[in-house]
mmCIF file as Biopython writes it, N, C-alpha, C and O atoms, coordinates in Angstrom:
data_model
#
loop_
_atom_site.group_PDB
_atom_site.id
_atom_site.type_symbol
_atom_site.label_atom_id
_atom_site.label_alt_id
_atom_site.label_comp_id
_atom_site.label_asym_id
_atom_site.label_entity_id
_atom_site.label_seq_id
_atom_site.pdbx_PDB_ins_code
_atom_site.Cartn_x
_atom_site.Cartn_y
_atom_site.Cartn_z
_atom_site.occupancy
_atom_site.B_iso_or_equiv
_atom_site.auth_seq_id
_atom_site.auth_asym_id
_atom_site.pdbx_PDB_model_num
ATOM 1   N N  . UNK A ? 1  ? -9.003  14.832 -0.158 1.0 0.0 1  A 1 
ATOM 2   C CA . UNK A ? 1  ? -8.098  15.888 0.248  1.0 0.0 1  A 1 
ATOM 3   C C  . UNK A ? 1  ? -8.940  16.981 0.905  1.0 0.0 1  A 1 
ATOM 4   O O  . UNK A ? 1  ? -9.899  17.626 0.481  1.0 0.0 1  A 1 
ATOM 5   N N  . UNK A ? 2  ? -8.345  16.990 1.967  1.0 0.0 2  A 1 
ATOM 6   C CA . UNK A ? 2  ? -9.396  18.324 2.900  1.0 0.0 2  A 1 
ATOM 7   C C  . UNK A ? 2  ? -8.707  19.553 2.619  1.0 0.0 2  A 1 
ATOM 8   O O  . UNK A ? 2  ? -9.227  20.620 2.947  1.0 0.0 2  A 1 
ATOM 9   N N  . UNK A ? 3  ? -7.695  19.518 2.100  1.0 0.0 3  A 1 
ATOM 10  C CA . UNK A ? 3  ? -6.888  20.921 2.146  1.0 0.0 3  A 1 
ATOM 11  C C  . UNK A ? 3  ? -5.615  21.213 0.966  1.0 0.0 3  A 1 
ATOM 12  O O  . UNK A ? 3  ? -4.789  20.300 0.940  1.0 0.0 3  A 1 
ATOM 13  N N  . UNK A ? 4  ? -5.397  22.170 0.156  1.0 0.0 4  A 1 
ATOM 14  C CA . UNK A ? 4  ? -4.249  21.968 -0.589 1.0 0.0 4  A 1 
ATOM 15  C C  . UNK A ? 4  ? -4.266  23.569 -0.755 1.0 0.0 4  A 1 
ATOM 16  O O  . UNK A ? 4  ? -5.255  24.285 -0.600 1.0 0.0 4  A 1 
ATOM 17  N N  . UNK A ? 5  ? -3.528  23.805 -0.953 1.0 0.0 5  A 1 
ATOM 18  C CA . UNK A ? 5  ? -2.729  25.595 -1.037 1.0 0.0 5  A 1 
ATOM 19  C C  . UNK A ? 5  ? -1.664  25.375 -1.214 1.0 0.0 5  A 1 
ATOM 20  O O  . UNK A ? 5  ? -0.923  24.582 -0.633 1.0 0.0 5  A 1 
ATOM 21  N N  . UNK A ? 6  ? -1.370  26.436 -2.493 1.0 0.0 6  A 1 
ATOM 22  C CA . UNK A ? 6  ? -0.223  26.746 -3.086 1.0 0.0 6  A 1 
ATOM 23  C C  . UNK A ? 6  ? 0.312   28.238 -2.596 1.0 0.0 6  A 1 
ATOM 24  O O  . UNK A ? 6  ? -0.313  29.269 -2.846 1.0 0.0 6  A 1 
ATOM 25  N N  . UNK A ? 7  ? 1.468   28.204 -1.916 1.0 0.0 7  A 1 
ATOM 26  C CA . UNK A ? 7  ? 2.075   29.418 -1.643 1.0 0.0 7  A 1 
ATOM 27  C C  . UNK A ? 7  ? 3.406   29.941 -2.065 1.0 0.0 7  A 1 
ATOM 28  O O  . UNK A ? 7  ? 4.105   29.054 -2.555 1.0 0.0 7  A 1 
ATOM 29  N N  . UNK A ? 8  ? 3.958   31.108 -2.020 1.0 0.0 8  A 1 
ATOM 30  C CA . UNK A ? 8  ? 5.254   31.840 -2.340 1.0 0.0 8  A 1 
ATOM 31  C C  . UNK A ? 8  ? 5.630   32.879 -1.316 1.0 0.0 8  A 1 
ATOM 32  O O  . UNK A ? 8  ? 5.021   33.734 -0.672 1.0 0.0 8  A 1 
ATOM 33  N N  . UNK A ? 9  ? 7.515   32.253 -1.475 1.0 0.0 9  A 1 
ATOM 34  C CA . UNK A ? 9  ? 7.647   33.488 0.413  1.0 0.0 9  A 1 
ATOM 35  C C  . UNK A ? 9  ? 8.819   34.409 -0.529 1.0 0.0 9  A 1 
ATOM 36  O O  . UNK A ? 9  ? 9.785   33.832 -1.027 1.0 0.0 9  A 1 
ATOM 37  N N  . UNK A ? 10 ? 8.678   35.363 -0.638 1.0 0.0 10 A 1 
ATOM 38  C CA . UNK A ? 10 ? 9.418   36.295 -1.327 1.0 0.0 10 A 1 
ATOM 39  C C  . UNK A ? 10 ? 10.842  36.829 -0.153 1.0 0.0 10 A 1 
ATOM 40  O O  . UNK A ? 10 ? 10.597  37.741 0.636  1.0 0.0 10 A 1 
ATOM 41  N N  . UNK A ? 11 ? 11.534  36.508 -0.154 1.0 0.0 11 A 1 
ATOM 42  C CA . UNK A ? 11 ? 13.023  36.826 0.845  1.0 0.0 11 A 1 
ATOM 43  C C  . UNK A ? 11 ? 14.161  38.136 -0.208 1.0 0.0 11 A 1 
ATOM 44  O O  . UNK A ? 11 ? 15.182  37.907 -0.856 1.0 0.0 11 A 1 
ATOM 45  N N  . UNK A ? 12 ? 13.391  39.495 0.027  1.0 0.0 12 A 1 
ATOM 46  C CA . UNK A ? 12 ? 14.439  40.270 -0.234 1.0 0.0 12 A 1 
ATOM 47  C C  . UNK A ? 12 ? 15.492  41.228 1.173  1.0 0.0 12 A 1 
ATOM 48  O O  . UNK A ? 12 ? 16.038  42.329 1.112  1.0 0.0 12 A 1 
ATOM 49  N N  . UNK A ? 13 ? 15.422  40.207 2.329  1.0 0.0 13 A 1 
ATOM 50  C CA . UNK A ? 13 ? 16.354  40.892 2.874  1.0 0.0 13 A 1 
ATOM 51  C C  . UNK A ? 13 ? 17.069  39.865 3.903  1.0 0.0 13 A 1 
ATOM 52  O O  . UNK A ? 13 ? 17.579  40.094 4.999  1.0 0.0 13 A 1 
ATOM 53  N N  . UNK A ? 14 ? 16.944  38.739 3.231  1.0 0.0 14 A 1 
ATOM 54  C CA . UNK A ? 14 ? 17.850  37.872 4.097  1.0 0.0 14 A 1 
ATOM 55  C C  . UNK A ? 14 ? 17.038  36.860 5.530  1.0 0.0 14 A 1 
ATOM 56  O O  . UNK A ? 14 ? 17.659  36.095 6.269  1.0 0.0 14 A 1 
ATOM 57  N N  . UNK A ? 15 ? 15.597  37.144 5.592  1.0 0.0 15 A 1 
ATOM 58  C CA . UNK A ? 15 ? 14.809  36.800 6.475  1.0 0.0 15 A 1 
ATOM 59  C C  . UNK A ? 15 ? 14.721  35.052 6.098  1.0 0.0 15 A 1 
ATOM 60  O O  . UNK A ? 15 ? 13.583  34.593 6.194  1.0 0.0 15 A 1 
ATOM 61  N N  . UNK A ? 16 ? 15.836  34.050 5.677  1.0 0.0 16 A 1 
ATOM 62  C CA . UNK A ? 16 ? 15.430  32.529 5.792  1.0 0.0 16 A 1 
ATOM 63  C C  . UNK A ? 16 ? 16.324  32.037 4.000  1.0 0.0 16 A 1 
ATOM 64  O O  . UNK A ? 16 ? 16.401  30.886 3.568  1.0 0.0 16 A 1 
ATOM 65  N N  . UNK A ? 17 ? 16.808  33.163 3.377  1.0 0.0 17 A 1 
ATOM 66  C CA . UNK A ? 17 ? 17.662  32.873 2.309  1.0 0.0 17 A 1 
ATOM 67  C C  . UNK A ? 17 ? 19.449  32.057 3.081  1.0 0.0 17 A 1 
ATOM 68  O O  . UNK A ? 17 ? 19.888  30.940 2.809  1.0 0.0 17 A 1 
ATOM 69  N N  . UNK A ? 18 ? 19.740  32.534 3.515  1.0 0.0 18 A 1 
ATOM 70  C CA . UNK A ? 18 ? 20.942  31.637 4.205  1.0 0.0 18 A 1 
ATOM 71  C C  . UNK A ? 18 ? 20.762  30.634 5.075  1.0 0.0 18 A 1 
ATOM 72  O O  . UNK A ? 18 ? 21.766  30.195 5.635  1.0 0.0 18 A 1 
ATOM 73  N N  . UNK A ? 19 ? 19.803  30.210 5.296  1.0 0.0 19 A 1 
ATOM 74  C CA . UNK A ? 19 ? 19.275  29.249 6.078  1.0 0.0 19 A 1 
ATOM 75  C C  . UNK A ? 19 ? 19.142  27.924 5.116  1.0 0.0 19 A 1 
ATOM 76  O O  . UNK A ? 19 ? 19.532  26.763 5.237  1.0 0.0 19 A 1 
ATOM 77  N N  . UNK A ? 20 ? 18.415  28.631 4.112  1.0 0.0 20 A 1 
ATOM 78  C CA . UNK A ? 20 ? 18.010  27.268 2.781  1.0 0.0 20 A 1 
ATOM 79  C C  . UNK A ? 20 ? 18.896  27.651 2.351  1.0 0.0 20 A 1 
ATOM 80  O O  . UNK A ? 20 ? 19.396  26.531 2.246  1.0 0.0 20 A 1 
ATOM 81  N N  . UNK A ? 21 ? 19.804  28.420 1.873  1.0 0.0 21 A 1 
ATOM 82  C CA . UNK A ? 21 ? 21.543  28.059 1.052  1.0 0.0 21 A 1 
ATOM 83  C C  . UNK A ? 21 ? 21.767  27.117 1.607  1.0 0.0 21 A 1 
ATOM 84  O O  . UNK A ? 21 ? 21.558  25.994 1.148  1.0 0.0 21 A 1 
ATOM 85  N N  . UNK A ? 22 ? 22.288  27.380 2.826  1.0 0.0 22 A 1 
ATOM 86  C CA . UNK A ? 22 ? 23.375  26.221 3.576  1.0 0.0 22 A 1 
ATOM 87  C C  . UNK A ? 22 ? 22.579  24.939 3.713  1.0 0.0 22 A 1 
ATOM 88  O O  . UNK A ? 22 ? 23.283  23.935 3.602  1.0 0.0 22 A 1 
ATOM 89  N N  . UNK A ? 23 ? 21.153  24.692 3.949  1.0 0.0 23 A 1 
ATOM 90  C CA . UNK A ? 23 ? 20.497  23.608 3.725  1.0 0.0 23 A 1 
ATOM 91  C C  . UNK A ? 23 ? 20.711  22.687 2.454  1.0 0.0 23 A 1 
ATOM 92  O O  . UNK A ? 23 ? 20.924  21.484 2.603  1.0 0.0 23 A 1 
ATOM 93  N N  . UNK A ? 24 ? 20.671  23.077 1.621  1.0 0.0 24 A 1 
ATOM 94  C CA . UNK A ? 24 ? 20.354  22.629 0.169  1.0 0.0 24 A 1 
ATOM 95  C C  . UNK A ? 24 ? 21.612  22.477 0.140  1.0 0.0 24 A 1 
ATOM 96  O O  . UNK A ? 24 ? 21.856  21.306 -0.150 1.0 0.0 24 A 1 
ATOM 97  N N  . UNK A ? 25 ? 22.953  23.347 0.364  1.0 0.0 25 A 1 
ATOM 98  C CA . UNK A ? 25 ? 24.422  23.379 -0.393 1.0 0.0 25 A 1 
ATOM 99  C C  . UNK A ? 25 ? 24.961  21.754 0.998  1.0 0.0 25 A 1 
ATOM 100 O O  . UNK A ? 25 ? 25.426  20.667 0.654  1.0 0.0 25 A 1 
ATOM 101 N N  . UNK A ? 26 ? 24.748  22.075 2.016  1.0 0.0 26 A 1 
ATOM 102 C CA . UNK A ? 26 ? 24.687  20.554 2.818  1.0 0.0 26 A 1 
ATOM 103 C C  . UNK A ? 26 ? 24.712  19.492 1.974  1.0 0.0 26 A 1 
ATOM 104 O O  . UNK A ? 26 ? 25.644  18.736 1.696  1.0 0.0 26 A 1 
ATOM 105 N N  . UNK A ? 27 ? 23.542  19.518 1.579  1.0 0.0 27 A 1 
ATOM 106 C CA . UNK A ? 27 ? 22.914  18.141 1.176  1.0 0.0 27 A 1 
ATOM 107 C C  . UNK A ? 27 ? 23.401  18.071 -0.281 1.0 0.0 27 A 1 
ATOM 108 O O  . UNK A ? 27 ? 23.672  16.963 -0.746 1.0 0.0 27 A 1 
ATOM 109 N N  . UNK A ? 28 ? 23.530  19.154 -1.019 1.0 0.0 28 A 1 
ATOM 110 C CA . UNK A ? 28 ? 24.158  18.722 -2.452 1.0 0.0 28 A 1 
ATOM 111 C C  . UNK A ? 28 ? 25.366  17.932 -2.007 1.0 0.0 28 A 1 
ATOM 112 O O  . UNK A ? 28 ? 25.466  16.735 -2.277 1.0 0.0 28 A 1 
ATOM 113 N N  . UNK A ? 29 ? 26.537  18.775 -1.139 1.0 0.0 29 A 1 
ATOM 114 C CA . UNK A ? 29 ? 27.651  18.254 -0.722 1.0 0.0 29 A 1 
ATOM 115 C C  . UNK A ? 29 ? 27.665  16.843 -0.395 1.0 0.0 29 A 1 
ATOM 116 O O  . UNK A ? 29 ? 28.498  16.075 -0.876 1.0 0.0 29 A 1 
ATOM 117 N N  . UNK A ? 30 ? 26.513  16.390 0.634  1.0 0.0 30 A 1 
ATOM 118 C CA . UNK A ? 30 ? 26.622  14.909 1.332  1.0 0.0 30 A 1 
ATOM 119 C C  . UNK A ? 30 ? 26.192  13.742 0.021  1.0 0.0 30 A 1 
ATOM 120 O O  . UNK A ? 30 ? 26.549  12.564 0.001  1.0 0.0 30 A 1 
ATOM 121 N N  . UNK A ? 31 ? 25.281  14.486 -1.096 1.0 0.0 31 A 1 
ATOM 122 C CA . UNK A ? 31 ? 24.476  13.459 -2.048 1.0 0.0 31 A 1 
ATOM 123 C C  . UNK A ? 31 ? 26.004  13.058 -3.083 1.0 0.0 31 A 1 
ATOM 124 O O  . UNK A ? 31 ? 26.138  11.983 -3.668 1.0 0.0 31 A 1 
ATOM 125 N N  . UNK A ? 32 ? 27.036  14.202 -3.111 1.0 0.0 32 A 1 
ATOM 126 C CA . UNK A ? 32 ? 28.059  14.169 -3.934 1.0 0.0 32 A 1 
ATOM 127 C C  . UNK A ? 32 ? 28.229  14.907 -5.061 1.0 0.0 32 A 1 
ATOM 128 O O  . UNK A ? 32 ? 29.233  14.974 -5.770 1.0 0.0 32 A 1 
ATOM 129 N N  . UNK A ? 33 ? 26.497  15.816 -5.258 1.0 0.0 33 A 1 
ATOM 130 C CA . UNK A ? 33 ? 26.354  16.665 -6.146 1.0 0.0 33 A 1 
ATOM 131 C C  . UNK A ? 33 ? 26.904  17.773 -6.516 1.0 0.0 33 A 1 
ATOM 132 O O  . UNK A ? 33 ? 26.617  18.056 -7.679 1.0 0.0 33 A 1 
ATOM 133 N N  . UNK A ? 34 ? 27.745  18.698 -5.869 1.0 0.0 34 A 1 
ATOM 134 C CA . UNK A ? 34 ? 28.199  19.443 -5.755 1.0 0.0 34 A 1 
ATOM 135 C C  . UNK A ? 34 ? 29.528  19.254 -5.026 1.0 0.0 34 A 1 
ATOM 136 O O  . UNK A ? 34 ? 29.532  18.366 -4.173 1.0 0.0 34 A 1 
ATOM 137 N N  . UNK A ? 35 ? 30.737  19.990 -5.231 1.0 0.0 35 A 1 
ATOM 138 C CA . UNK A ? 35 ? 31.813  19.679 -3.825 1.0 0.0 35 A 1 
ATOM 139 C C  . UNK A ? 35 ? 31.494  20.602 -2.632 1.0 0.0 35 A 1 
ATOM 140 O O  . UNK A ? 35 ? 30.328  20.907 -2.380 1.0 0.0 35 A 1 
ATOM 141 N N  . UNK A ? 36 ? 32.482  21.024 -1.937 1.0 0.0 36 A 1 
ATOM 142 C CA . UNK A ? 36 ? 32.618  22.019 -0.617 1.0 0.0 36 A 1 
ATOM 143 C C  . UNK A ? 36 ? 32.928  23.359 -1.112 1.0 0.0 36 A 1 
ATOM 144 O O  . UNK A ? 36 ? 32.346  24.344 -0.658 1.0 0.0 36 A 1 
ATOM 145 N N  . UNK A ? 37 ? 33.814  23.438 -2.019 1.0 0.0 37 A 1 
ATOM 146 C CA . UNK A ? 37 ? 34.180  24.732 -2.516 1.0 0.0 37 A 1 
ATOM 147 C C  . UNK A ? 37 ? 33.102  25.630 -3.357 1.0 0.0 37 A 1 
ATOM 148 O O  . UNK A ? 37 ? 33.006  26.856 -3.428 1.0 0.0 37 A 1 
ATOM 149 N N  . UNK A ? 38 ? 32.189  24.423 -4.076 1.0 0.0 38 A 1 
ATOM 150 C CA . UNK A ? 38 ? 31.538  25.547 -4.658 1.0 0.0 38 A 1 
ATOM 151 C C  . UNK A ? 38 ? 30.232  25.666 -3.584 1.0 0.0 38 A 1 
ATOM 152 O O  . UNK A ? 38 ? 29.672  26.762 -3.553 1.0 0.0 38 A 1 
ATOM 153 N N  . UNK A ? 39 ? 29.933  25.038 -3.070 1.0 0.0 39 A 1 
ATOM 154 C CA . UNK A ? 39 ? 28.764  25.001 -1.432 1.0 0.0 39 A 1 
ATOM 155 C C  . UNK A ? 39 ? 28.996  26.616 -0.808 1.0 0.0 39 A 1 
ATOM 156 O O  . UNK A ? 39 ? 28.242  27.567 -0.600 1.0 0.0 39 A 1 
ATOM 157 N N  . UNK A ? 40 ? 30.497  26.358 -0.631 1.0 0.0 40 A 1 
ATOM 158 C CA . UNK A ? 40 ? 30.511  27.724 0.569  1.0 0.0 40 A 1 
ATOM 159 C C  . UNK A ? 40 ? 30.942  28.948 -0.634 1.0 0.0 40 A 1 
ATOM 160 O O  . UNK A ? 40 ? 31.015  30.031 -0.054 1.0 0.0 40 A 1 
ATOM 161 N N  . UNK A ? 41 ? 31.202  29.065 -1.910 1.0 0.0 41 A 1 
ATOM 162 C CA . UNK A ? 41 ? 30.908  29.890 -2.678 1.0 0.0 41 A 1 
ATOM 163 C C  . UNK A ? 41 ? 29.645  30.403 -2.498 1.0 0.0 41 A 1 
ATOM 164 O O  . UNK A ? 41 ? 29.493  31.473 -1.909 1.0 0.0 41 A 1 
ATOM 165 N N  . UNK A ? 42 ? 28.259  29.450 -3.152 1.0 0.0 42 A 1 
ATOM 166 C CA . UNK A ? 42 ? 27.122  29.996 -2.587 1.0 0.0 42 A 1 
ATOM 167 C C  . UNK A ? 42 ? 26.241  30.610 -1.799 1.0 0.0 42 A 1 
ATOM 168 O O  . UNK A ? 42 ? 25.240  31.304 -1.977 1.0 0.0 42 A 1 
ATOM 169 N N  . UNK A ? 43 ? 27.112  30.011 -0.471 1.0 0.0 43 A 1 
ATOM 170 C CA . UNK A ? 43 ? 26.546  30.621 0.438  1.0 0.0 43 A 1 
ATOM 171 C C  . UNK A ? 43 ? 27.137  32.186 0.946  1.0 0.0 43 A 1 
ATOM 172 O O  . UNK A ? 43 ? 26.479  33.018 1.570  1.0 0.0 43 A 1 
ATOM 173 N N  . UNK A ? 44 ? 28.867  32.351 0.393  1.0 0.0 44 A 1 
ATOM 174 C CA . UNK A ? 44 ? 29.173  33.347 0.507  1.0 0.0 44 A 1 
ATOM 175 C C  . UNK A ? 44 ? 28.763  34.399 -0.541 1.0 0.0 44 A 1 
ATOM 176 O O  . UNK A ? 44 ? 28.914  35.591 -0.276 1.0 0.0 44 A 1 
ATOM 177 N N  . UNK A ? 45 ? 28.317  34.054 -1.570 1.0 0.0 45 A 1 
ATOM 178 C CA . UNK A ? 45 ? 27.409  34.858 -2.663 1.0 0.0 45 A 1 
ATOM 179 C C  . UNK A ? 45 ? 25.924  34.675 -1.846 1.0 0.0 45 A 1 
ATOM 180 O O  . UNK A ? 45 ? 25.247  35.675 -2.087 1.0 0.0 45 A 1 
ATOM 181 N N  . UNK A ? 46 ? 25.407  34.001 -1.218 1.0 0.0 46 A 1 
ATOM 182 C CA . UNK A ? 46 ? 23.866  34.695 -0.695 1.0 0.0 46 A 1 
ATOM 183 C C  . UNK A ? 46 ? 24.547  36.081 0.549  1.0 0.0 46 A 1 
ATOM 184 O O  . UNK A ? 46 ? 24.049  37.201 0.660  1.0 0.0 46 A 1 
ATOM 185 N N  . UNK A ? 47 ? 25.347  35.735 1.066  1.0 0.0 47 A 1 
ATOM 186 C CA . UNK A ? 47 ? 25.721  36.569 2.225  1.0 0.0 47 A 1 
ATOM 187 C C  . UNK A ? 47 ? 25.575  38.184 1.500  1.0 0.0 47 A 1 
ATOM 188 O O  . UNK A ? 47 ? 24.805  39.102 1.784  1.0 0.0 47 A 1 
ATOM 189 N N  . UNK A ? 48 ? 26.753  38.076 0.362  1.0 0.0 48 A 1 
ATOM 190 C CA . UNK A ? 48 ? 27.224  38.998 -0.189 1.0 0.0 48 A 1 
ATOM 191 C C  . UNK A ? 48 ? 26.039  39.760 -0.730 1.0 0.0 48 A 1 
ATOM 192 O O  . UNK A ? 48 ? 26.006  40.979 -0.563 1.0 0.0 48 A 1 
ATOM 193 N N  . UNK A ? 49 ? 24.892  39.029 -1.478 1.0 0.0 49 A 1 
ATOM 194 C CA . UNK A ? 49 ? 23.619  40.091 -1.738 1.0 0.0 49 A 1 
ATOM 195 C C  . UNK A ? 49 ? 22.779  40.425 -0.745 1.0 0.0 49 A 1 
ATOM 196 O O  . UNK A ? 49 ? 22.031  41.396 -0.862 1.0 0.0 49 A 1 
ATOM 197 N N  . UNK A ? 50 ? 22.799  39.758 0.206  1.0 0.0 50 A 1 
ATOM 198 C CA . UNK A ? 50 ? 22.470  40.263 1.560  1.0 0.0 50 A 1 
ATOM 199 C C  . UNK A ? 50 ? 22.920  41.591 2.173  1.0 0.0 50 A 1 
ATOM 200 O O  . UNK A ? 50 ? 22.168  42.535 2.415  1.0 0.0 50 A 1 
ATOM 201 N N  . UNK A ? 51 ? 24.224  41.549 2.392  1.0 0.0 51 A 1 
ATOM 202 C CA . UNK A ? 51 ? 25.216  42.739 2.596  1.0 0.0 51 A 1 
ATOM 203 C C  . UNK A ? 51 ? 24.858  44.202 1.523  1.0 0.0 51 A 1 
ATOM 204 O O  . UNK A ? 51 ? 24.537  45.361 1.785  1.0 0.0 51 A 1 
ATOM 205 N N  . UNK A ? 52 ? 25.059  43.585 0.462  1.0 0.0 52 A 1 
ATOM 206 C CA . UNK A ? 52 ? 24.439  44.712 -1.084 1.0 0.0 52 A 1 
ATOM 207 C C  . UNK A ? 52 ? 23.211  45.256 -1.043 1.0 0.0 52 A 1 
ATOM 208 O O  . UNK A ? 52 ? 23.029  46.305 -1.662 1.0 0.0 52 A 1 
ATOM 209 N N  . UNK A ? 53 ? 22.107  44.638 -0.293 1.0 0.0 53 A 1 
ATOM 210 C CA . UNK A ? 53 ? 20.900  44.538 -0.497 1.0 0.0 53 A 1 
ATOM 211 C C  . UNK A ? 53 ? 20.326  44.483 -2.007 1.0 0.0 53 A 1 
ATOM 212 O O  . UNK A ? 53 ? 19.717  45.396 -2.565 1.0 0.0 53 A 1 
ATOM 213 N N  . UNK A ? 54 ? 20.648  43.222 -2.549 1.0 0.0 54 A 1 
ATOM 214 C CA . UNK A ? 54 ? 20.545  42.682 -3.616 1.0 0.0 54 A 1 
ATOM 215 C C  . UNK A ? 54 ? 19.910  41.166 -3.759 1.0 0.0 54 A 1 
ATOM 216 O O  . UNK A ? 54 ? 20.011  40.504 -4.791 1.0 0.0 54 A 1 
ATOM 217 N N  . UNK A ? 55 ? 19.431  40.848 -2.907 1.0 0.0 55 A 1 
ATOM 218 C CA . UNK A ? 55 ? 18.889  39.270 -2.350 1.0 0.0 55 A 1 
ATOM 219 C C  . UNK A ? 55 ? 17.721  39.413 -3.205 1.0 0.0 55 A 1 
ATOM 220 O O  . UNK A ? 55 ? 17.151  40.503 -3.245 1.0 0.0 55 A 1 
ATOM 221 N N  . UNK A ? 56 ? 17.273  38.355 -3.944 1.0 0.0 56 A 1 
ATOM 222 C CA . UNK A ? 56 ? 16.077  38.113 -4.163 1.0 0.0 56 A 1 
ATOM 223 C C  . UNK A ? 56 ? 15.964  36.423 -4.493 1.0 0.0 56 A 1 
ATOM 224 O O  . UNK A ? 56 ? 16.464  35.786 -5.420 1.0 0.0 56 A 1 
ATOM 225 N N  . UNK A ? 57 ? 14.928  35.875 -3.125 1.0 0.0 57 A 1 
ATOM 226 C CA . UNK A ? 57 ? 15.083  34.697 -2.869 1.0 0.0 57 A 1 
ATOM 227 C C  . UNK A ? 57 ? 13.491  34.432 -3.108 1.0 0.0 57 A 1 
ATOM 228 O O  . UNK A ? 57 ? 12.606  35.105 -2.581 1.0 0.0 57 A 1 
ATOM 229 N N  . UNK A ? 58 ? 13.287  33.362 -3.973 1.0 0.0 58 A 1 
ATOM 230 C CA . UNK A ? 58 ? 11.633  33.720 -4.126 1.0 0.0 58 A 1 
ATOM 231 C C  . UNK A ? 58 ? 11.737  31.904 -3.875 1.0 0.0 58 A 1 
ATOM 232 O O  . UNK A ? 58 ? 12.477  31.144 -4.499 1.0 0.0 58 A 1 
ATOM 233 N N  . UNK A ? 59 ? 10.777  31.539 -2.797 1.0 0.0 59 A 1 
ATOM 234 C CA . UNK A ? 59 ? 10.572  30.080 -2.522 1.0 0.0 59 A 1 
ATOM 235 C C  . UNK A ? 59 ? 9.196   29.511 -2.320 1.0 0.0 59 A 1 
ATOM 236 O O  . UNK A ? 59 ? 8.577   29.630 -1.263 1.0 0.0 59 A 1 
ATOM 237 N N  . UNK A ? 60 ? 8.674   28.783 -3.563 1.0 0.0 60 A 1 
ATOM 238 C CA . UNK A ? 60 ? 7.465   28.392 -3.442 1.0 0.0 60 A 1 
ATOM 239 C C  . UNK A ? 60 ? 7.584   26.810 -2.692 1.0 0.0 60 A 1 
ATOM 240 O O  . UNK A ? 60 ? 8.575   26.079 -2.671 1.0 0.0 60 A 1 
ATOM 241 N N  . UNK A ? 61 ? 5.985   26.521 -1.992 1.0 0.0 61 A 1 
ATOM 242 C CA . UNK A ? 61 ? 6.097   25.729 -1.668 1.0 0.0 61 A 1 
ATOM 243 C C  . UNK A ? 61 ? 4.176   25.507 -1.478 1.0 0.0 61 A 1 
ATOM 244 O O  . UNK A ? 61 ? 3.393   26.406 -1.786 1.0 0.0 61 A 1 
ATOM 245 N N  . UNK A ? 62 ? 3.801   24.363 -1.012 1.0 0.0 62 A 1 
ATOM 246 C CA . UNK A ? 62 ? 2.766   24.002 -1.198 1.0 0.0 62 A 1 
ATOM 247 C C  . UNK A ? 62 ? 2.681   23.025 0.528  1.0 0.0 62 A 1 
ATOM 248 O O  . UNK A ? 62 ? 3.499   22.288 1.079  1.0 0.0 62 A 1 
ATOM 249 N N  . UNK A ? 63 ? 1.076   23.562 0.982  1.0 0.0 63 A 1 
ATOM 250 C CA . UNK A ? 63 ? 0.561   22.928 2.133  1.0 0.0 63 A 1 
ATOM 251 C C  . UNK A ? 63 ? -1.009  21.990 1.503  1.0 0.0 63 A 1 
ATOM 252 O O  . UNK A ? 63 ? -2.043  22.318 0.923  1.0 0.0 63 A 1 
ATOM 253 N N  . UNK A ? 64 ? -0.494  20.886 1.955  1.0 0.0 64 A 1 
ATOM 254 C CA . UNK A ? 64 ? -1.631  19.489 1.768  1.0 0.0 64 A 1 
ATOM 255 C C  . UNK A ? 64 ? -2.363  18.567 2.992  1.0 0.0 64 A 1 
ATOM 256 O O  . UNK A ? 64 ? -1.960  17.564 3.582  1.0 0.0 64 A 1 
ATOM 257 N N  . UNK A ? 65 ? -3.630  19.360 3.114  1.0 0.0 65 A 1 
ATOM 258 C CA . UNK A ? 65 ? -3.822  18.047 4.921  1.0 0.0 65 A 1 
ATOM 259 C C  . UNK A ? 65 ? -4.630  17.197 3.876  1.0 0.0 65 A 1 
ATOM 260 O O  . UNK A ? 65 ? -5.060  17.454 2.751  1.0 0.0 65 A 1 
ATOM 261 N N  . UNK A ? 66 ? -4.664  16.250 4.561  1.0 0.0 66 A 1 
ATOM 262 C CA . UNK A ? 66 ? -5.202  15.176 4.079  1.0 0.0 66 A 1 
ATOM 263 C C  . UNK A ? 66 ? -6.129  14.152 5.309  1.0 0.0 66 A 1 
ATOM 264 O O  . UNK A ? 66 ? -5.695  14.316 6.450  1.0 0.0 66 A 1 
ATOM 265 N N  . UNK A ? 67 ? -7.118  13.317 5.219  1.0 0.0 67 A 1 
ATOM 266 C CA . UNK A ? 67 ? -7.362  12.422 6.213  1.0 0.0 67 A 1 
ATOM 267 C C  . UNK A ? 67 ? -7.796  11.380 5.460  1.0 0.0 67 A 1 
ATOM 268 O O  . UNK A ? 67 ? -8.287  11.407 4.331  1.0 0.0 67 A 1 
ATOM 269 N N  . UNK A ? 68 ? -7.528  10.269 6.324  1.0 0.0 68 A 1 
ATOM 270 C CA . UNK A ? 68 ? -7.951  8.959  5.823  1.0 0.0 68 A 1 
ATOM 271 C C  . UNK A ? 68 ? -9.400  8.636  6.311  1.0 0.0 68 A 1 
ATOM 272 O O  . UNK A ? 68 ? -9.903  8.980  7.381  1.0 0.0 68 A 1 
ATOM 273 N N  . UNK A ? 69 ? -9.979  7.886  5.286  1.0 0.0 69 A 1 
ATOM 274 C CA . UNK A ? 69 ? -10.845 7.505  5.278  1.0 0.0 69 A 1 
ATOM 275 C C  . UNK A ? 69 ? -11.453 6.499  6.127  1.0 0.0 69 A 1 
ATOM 276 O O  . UNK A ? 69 ? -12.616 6.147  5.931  1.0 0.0 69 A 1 
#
């Protein structure tokens, strides 16, 4: 492994929080996990703390390069 970092993107004003709602509430919907009604609930509750300025979207994620040998 040539590379691995662990990072966190802190979203308190809406900068990529409704973007991954509707991503994730998508795909719950298409997997069957969730229905439609409560999908666009969510996303109208991210809107709504958006609007409030009440958002706090904290999204970790992790970068890995790698090369073969």
């Amino acid at each position: 492994m040539r590379h691995f970092r662990t990072e966190t993107r802190l979203d308190l004003d809406g900068h990529g929080g409704p973007v991954w709602t509707q991503f994730a509430t998508r795909r719950l919907v298409a997997d069957g996990i969730i229905g439609q009604p409560l999908a666009d609930a969510l996303v109208a509750e991210c809107d709504r703390r958006i609007a409030a300025g009440t958002l706090y979207g904290f999204n970790p994620f992790v970068t890995a390069i790698a090369q073969r040998p």
